[in-house]
C-alpha positions as CSV (number, residue, x, y, z in Angstrom):
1,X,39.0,6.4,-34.5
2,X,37.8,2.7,-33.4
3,X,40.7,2.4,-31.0
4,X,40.2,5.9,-29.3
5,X,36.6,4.4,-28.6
6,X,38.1,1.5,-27.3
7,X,40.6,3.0,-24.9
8,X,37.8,5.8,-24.1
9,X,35.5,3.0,-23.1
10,X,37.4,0.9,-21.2
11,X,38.6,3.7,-19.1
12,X,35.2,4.7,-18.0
13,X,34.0,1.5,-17.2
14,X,34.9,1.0,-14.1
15,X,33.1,4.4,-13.3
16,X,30.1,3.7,-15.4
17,X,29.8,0.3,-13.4
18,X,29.9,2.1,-10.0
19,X,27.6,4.5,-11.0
20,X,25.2,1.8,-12.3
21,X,25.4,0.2,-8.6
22,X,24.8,3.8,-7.0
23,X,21.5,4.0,-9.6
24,X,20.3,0.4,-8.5
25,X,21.0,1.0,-4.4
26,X,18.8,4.0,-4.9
27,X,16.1,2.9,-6.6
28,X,15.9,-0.3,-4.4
29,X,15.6,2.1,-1.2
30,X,13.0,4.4,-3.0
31,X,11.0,1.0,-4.3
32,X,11.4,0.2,0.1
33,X,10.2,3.6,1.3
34,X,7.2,3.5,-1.1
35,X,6.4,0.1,0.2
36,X,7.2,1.3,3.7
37,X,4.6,4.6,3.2
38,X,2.0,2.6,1.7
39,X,1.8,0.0,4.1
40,X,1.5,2.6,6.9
41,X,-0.9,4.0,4.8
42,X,-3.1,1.2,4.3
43,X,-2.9,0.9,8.4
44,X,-3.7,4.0,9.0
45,X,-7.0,4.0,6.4
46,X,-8.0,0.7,8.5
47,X,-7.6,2.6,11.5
48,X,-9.8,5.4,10.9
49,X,-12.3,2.8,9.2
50,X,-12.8,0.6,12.3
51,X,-12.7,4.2,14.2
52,X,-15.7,5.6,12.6
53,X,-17.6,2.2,13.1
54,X,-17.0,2.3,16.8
55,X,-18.1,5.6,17.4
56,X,-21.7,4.9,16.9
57,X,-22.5,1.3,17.2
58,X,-25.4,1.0,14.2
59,X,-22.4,2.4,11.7
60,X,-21.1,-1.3,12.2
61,X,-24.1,-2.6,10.9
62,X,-24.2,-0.2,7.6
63,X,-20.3,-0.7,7.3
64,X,-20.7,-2.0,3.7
65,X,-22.6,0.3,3.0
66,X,-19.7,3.1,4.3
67,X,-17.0,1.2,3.2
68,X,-19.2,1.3,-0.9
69,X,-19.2,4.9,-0.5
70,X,-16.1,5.2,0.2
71,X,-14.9,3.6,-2.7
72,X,-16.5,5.6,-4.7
73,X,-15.6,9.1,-3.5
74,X,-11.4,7.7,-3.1
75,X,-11.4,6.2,-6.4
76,X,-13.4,9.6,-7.9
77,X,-10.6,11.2,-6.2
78,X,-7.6,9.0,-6.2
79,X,-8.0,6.7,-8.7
80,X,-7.6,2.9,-8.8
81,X,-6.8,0.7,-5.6
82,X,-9.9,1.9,-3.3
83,X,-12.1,-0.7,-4.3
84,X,-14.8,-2.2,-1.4
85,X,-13.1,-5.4,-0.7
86,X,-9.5,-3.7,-0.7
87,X,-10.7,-1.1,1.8
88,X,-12.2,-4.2,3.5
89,X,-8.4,-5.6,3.4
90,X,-7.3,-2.2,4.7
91,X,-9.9,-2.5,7.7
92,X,-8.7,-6.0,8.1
93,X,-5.3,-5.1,8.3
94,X,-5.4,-2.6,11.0
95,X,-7.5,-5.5,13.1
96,X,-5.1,-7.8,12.4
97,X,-2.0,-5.9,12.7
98,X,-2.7,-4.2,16.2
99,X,0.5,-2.2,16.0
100,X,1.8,-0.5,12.6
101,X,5.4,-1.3,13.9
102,X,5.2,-4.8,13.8
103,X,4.4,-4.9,10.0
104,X,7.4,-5.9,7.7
105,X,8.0,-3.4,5.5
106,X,10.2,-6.4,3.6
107,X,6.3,-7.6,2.4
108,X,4.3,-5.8,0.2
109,X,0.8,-5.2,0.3
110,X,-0.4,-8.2,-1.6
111,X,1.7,-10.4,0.2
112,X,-0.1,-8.9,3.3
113,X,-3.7,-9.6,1.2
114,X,-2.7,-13.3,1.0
115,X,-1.6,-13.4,4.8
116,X,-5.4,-11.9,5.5
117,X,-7.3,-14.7,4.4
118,X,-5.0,-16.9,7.2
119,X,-7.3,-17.0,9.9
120,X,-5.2,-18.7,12.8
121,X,-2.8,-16.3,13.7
122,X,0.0,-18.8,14.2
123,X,-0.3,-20.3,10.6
124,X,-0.1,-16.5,9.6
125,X,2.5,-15.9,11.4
126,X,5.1,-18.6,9.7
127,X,4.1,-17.7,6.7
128,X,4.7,-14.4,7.5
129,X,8.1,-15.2,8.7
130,X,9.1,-17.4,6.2
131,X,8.1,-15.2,2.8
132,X,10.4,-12.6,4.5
133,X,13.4,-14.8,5.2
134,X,12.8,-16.9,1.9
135,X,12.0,-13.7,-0.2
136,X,9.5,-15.5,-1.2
137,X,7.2,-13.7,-4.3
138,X,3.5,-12.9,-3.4
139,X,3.2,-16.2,-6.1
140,X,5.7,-17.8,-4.0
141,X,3.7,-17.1,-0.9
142,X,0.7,-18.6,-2.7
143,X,2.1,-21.7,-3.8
144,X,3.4,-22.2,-0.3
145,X,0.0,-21.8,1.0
146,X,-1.8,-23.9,-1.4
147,X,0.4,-26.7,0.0
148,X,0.0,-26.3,3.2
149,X,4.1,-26.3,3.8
150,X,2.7,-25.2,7.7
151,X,0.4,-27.9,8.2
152,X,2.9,-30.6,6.6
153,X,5.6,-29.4,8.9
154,X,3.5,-29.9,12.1
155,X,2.5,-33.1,10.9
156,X,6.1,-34.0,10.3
157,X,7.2,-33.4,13.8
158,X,3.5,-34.1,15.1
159,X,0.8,-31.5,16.1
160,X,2.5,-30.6,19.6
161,X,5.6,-29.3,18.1
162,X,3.4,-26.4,16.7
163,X,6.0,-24.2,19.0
164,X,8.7,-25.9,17.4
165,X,7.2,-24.9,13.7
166,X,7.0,-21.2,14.7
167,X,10.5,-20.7,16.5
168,X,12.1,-22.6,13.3
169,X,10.9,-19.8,11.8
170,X,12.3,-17.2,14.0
171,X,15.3,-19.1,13.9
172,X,15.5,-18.3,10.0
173,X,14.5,-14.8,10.5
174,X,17.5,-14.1,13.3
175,X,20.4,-16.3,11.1
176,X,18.6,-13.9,8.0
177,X,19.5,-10.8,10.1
178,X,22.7,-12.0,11.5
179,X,24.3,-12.3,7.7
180,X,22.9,-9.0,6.8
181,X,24.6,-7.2,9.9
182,X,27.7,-9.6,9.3
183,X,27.6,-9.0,5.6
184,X,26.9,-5.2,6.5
185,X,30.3,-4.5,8.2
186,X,32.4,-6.3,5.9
């Protein structure tokens, strides 16, 4: 009985192993989409955010005040993840990221909460870059930050190579997308 196991087994083990790879390809591209959606999402909440404060210009000055009701009516309704300063990071966002398109699904939203706090648009922009073509982990991304790998490479090849920082970066993001198209077709 033991050796009709055996022989059972091994014969659908190359089947059980492709379906295996099937079941993680899928659930990779669901756990993308979701990360996509939400990101949009999160955009689109900061859009209609900085919307309603422009419409009337004293709604700016009450916006914490807005943005703590709000809060409370999503979260009464939706649950966890609508919290003042997260809405705040949603209004943030949209400011920040003028287009929706030119957000990297490949992040996800607390990478993109880290990135927020960058200030100088250039800094945020390499790390940006480099947690996508590094894969780095939101900790990752954190770590990076707290030792100021952007400021150390400028001072490495000296403050007027700042141009130089930012296309190595783009250089790593093209050569990233090169091997995924070349790995693609093979």
């Amino acid at each position: 009985m033991a050796d009709k196991d055996l022989v059972i087994t091994s014969e659908i083990s190359p089947i059980l192993q492709e379906i295996k790879t099937v079941l993680d390809t899928a659930r990779s591209n669901v756990a993308r989409q979701v990360n996509s959606e939400l990101l949009n999402t999160y955009w689109n909440i900061g859009r209609i955010i900085c919307e309603y404060e422009q419409t009337i210009p004293q709604r700016a000055d009450y916006g914490k005040q807005t943005l703590k009701e709000l809060s409370k009516e999503l979260t009464k309704e939706f649950g966890k993840g609508f919290s003042r300063s997260n809405l705040q990071n949603m209004r943030q966002f949209y400011l920040t990221y003028e287009k929706c398109q030119t957000v990297s699904g490949k992040l996800s939203w607390s990478h993109y909460c880290e990135l927020l706090a960058i200030s100088d648009s250039d800094k945020r922009s390499f790390y940006e870059k480099e947690a996508v073509n590094s894969n780095w982990s939101v900790r990752e991304l954190k770590r990076q930050m707290e030792s100021s790998l952007f400021e150390r490479l400028l001072l490495s090849r000296g403050d007027a190579n700042k141009e130089q920082v930012l296309e190595l970066a783009l250089l790593r993001a093209d050569r990233a997308e090169n091997h995924k198209a070349y790995a693609g077709s093979c």
